[in-house]
C-alpha positions as semicolon CSV with decimal commas, in nm:
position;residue;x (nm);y (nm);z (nm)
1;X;0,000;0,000;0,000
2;X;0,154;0,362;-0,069
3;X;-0,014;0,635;0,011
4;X;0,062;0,966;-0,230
5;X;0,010;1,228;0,032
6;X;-0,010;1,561;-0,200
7;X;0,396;1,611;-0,098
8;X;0,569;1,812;-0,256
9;X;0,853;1,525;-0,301
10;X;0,955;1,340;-0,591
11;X;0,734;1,004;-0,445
12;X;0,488;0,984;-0,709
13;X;0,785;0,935;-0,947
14;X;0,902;0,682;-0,748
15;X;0,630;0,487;-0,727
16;X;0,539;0,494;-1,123
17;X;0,921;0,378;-1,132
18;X;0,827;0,087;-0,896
19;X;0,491;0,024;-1,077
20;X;0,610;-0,296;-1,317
21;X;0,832;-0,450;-1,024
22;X;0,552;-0,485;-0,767
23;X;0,237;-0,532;-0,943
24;X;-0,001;-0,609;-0,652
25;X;0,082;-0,290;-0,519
26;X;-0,217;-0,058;-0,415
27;X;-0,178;0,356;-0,436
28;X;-0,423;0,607;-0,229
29;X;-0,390;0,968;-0,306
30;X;-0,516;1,196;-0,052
31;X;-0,670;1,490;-0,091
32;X;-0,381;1,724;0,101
33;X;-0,121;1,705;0,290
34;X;-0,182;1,641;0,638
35;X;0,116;1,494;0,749
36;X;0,285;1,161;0,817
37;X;0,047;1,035;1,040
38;X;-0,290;1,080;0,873
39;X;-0,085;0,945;0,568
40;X;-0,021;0,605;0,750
41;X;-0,414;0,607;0,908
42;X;-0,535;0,652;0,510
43;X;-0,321;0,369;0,409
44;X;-0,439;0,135;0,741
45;X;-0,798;0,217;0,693
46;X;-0,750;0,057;0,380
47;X;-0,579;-0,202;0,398
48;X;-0,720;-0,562;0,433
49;X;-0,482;-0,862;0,561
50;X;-0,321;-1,080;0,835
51;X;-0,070;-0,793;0,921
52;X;-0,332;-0,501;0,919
53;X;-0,548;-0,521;1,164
């Protein structure tokens, strides 16, 4: 799960670098930049899984 928190960092790049390497992988994009926190509670609220809950 990655979570493209309207940063103003080169991440999305990153992750569209990533794309054909992990192709399960699930993107969010929030609507602004709240910080590394709310980041991390978009990406937990959802996720599904063994390791999530």
């Amino acid at each position: 799960m990655f979570v493209k928190d309207c940063s103003k960092d080169d991440a999305a790049e990153a992750l569209a670098a990533l794309a054909p390497r992990i192709p399960q992988q699930h993107q969010r994009q929030t609507r602004a930049n709240k910080g590394l926190a709310s980041a991390r509670s978009t990406g937990l609220d959802r996720a599904t899984g063994r390791y999530s809950e």
